[in-house]
NUDRENDO-89550 format. One record per residue: x, y, z of N, C-alpha, C, O, CB in turn. Coordinates in nm, 4 decimals, always signed. Atoms other than C-alpha are relative to their C-alpha. Glycine has a CB too. Example, Ala and Ser with C-alpha at 12.3 -4.5 7.8 and 13.67 -1.06 7.14 Angstrom:
2
npx; npy; npz; capx; capy; capz; cpx; cpy; cpz; opx; opy; opz; cbpx; cbpy; cbpz
+0.0890; -0.1190; +0.0000; +1.2300; -0.4500; +0.7800; +0.0900; +0.1200; +0.0000; +0.1936; +0.1181; +0.0665; -0.0992; +0.0027; +0.1246 .
-0.0820; -0.1190; -0.0060; +1.3670; -0.1060; +0.7140; -0.0770; +0.1090; +0.0730; -0.0261; +0.2198; +0.0899; +0.0414; +0.0462; -0.1415 .
//
This chain:
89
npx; npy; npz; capx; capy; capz; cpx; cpy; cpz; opx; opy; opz; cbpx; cbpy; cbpz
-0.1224; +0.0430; -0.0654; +2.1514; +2.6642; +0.4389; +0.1119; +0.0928; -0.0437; +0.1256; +0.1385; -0.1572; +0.0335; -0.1483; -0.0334 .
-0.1096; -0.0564; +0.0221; +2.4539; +2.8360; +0.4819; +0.1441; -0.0101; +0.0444; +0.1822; -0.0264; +0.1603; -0.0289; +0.0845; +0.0171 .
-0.1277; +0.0731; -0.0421; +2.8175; +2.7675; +0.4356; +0.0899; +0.0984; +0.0345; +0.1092; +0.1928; -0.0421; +0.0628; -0.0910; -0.1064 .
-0.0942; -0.1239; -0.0516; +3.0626; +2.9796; +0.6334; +0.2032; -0.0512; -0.0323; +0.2728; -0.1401; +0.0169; -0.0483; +0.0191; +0.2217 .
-0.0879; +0.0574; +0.0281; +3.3863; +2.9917; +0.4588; +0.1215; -0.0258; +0.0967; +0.2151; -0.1046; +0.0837; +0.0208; +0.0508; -0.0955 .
-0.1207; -0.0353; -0.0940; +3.6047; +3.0751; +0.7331; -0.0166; -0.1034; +0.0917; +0.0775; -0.1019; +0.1710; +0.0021; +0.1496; +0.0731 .
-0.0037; +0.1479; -0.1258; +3.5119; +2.7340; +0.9738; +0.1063; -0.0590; -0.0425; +0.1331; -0.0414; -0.1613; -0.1352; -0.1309; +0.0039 .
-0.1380; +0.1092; -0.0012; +3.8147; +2.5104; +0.9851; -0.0346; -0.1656; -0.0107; +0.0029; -0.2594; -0.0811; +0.0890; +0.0192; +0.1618 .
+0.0276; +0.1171; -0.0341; +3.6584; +2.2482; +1.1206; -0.1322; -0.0519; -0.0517; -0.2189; +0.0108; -0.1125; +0.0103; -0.0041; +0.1292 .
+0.1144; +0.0783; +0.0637; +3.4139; +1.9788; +1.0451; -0.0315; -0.1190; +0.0402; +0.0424; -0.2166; +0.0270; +0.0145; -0.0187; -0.1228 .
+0.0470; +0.0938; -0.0864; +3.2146; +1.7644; +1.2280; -0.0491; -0.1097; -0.0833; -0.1427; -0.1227; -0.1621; -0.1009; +0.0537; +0.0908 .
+0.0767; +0.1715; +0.1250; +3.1942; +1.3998; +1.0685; -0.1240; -0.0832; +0.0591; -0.1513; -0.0913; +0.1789; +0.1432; -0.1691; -0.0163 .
+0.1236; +0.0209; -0.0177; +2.8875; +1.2447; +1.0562; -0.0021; -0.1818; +0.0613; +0.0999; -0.2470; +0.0390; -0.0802; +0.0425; -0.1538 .
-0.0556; +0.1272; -0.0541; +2.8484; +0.8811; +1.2296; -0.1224; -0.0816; -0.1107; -0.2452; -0.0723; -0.1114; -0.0100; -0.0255; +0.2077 .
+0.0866; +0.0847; +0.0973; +2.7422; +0.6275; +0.9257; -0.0148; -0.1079; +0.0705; +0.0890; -0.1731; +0.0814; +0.0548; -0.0337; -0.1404 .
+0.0043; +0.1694; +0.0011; +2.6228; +0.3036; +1.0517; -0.0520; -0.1052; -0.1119; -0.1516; -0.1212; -0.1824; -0.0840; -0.0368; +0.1087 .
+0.0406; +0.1055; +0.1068; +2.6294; +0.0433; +0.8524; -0.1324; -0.1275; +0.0041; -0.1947; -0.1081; +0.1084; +0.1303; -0.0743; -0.0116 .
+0.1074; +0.0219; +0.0295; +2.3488; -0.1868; +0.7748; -0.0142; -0.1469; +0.1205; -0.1126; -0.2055; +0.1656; -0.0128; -0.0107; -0.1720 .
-0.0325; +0.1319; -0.1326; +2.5001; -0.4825; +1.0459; -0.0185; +0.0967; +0.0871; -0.1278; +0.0711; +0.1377; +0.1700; -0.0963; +0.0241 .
+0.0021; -0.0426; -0.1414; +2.5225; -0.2446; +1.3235; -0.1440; +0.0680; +0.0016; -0.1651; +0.1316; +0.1048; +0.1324; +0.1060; +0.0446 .
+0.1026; -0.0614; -0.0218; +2.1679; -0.1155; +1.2496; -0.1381; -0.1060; +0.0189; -0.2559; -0.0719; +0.0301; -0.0038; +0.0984; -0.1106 .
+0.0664; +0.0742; -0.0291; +2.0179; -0.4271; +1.2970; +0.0059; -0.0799; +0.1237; +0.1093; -0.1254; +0.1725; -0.0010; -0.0479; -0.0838 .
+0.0351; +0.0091; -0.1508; +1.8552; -0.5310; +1.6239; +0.0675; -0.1376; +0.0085; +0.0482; -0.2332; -0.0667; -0.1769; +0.0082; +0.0493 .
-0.0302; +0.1585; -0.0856; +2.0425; -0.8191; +1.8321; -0.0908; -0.0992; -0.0282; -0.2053; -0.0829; -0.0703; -0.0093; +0.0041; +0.1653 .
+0.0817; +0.1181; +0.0445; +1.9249; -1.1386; +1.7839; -0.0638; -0.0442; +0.1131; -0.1460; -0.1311; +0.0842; +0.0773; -0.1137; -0.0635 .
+0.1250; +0.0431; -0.0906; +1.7405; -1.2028; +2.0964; -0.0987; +0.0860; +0.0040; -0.2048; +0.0487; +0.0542; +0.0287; -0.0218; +0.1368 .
+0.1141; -0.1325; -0.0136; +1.5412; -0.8401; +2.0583; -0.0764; -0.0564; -0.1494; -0.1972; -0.0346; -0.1587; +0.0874; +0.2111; -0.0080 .
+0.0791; +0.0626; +0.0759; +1.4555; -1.0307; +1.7180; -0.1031; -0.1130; +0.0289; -0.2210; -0.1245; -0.0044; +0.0713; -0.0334; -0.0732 .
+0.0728; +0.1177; +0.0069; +1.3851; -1.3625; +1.8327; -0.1949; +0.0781; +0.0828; -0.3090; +0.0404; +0.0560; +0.1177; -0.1519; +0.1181 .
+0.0865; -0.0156; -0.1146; +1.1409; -1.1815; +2.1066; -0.1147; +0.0539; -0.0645; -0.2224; +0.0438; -0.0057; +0.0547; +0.0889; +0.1167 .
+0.1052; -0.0892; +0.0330; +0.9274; -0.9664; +1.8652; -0.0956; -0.1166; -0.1206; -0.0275; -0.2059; -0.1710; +0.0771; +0.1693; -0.0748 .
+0.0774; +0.0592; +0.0787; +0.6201; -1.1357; +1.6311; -0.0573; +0.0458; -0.1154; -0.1091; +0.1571; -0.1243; -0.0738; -0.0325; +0.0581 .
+0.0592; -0.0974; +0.1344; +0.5095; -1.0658; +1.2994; -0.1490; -0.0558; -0.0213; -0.1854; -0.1723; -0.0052; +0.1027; -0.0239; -0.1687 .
+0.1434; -0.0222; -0.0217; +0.1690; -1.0316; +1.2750; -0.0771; -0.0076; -0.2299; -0.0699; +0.0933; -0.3001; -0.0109; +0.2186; +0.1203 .
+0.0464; -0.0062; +0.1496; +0.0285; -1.0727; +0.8796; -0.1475; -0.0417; -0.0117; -0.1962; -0.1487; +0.0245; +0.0902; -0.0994; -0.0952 .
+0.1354; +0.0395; -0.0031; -0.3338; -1.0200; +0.7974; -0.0395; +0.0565; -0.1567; +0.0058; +0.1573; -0.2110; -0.0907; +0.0713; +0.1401 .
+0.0012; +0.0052; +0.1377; -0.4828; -1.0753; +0.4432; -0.1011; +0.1323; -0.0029; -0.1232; +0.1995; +0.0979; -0.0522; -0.1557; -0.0725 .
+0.0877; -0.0730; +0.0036; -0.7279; -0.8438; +0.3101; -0.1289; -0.1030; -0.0532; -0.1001; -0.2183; -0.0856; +0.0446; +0.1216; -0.0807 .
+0.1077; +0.0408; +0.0470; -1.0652; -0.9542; +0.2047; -0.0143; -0.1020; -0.1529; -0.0902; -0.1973; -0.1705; -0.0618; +0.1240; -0.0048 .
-0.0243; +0.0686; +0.1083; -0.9420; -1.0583; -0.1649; +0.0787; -0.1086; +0.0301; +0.0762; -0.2219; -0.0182; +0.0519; +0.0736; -0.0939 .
-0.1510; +0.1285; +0.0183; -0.6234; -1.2354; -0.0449; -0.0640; -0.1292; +0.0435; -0.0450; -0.2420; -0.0019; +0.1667; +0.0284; +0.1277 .
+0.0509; +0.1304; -0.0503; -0.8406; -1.4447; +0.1735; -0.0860; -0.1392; -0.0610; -0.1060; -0.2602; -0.0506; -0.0695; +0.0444; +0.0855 .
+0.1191; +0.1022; +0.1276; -1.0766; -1.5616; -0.0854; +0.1012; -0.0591; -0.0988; +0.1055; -0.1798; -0.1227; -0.1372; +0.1177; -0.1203 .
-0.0895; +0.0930; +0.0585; -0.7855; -1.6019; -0.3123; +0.0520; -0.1672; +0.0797; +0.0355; -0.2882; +0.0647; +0.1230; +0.0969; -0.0174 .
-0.0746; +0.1450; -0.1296; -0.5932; -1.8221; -0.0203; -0.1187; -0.1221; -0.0120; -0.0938; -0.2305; -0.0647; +0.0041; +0.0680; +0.2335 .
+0.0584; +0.1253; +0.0241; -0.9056; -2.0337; +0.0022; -0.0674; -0.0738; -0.1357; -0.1221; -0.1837; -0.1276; -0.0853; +0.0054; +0.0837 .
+0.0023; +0.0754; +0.1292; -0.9618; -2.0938; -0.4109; +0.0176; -0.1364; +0.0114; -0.0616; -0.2270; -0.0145; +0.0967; +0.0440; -0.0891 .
-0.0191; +0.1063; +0.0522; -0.7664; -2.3422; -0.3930; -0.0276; -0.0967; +0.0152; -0.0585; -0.1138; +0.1331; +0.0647; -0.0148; -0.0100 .
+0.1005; +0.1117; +0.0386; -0.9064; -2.6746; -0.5009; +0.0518; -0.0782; +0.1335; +0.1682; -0.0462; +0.1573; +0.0194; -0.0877; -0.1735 .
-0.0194; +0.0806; -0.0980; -0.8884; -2.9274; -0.1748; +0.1565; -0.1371; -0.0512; +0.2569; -0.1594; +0.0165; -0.1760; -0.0667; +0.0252 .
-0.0795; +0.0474; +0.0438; -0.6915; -3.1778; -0.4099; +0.0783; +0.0432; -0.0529; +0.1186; -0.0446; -0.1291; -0.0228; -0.0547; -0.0379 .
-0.1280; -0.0618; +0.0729; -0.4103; -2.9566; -0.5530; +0.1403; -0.0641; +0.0719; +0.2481; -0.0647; +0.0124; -0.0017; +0.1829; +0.0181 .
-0.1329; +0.0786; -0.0279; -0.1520; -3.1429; -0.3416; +0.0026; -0.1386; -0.0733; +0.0896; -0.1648; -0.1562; +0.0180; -0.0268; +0.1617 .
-0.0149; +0.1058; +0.0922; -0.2345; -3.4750; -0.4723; +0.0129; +0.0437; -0.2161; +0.0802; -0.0148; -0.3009; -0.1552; -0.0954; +0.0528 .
+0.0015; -0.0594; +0.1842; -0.2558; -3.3306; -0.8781; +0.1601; +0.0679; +0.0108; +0.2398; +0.0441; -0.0800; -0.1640; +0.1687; -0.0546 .
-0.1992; -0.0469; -0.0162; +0.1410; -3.1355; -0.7410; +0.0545; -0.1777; -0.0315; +0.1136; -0.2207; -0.1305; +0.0755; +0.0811; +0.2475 .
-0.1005; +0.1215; -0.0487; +0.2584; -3.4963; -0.6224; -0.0121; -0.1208; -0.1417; +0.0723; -0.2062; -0.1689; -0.0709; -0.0833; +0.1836 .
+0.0163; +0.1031; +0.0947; +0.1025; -3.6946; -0.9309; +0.0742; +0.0877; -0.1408; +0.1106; +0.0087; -0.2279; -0.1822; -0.0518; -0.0139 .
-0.0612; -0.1058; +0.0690; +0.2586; -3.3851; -1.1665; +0.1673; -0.0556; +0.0066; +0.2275; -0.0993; -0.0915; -0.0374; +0.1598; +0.0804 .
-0.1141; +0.0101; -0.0341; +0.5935; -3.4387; -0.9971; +0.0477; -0.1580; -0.0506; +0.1421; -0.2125; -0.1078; +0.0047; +0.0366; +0.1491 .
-0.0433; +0.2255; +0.0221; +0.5846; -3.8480; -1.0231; +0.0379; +0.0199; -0.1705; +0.1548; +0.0142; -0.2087; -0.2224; -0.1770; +0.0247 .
-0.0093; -0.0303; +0.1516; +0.5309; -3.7768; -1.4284; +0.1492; +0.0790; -0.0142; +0.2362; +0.0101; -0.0674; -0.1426; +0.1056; -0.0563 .
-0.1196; -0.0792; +0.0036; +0.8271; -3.5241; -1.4176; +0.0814; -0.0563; -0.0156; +0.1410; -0.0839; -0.1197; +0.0323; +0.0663; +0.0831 .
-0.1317; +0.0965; -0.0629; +1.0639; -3.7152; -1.2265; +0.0245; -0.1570; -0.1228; +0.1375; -0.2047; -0.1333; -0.0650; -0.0731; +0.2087 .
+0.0264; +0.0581; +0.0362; +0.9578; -3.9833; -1.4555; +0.0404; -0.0014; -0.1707; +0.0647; -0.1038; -0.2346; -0.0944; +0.0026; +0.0579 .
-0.0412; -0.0303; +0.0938; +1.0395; -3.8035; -1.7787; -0.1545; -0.0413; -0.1096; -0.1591; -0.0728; -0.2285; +0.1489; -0.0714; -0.0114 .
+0.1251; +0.0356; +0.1196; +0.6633; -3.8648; -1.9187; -0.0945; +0.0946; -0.0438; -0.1852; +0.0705; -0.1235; -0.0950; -0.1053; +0.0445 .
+0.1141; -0.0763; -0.0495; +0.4854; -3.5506; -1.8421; +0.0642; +0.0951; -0.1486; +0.1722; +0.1471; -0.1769; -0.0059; +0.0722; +0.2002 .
+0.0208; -0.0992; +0.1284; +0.4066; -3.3691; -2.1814; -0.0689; +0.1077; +0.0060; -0.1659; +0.1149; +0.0813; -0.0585; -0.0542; -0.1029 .
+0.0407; -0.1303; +0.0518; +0.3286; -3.0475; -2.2915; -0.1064; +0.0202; -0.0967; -0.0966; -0.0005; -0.2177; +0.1020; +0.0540; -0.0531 .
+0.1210; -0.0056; +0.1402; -0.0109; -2.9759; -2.4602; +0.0523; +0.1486; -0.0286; +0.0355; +0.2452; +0.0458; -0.2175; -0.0141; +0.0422 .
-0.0162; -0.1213; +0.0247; +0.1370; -2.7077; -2.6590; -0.0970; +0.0624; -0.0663; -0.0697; +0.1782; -0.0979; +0.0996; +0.0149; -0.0528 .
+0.1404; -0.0770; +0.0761; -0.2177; -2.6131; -2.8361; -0.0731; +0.0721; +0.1650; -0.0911; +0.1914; +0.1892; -0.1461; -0.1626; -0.1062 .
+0.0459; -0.0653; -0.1295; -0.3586; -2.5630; -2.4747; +0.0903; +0.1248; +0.0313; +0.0561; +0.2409; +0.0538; +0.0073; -0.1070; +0.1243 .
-0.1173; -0.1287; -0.0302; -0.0186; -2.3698; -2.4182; +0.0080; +0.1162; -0.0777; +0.0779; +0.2045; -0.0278; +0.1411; -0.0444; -0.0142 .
+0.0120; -0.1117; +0.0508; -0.0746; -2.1168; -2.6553; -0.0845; +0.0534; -0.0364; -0.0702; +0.1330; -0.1293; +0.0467; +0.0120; -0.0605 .
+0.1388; -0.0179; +0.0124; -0.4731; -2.0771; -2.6205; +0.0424; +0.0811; +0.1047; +0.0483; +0.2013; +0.0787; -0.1185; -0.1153; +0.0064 .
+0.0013; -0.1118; -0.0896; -0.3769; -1.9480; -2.2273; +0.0798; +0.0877; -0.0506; +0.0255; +0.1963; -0.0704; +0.0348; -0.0251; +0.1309 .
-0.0747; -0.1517; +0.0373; -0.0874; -1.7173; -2.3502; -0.0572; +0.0840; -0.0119; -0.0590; +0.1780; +0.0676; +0.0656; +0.0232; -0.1018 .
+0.0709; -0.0690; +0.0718; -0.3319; -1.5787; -2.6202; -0.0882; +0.0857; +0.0917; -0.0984; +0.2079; +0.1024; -0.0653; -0.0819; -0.0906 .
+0.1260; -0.0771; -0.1071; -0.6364; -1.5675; -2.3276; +0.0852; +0.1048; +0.0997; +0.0246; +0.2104; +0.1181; -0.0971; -0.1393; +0.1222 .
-0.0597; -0.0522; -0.1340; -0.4137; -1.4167; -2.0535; +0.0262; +0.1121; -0.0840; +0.0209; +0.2109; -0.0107; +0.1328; -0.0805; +0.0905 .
-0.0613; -0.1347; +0.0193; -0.2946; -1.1276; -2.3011; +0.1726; -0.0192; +0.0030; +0.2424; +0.0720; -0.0415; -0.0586; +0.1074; +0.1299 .
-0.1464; -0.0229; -0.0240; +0.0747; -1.2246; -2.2294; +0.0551; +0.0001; -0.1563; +0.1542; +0.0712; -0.1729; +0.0743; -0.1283; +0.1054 .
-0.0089; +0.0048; +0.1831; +0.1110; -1.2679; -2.6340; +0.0428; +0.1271; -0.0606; +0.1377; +0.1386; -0.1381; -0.1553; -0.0288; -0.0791 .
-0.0745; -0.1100; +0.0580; +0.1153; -0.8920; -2.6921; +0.1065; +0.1179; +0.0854; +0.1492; +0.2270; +0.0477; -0.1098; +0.0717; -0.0622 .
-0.1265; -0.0306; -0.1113; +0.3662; -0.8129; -2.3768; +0.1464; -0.0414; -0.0699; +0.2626; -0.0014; -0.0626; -0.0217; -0.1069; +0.1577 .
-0.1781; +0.1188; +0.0750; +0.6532; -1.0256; -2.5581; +0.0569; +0.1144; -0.0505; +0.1668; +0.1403; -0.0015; -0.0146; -0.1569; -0.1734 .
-0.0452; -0.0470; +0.1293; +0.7106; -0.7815; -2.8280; +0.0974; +0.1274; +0.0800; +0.1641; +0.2057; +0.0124; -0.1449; +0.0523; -0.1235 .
//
């Protein structure tokens, strides 16, 4: 590139900002997003146990409830297993 000292002039550049670069809201509503897992995600996605909503909702009742304790020996067996133990430091 080369800069010529003798130009005067100078052509400004047109910034748009991050509102005017986003599509109208009916060219949004109109388009679909499409999301497809891969092979792991799917198997992850279906892990989960059939009853995990009832075990959330009976979790939550305890909560709300002020009864739901902490096995802190369990709680610091996963830390240990998971590895998150020597991340801390």
């Amino acid at each position: 590139m080369r800069i010529d000292p003798k130009a005067t002039t100078v052509t400004p550049v047109a910034i748009k900002t991050a509102r005017e670069q986003v599509a109208p809201k009916a060219e949004r509503e109109d388009r679909a997003t499409v999301v497809e897992l891969s092979s792991a995600g799917a198997a992850a996605a279906g892990a989960r146990p059939a009853d995990s909503g009832e075990k959330v909702a009976r979790l939550r009742e305890l909560i709300d409830r002020g009864e739901y304790k902490v096995d802190l020996d369990l709680l610091a067996k996963r830390i240990v297993e998971d590895g998150i133990a020597g991340d801390l430091s």
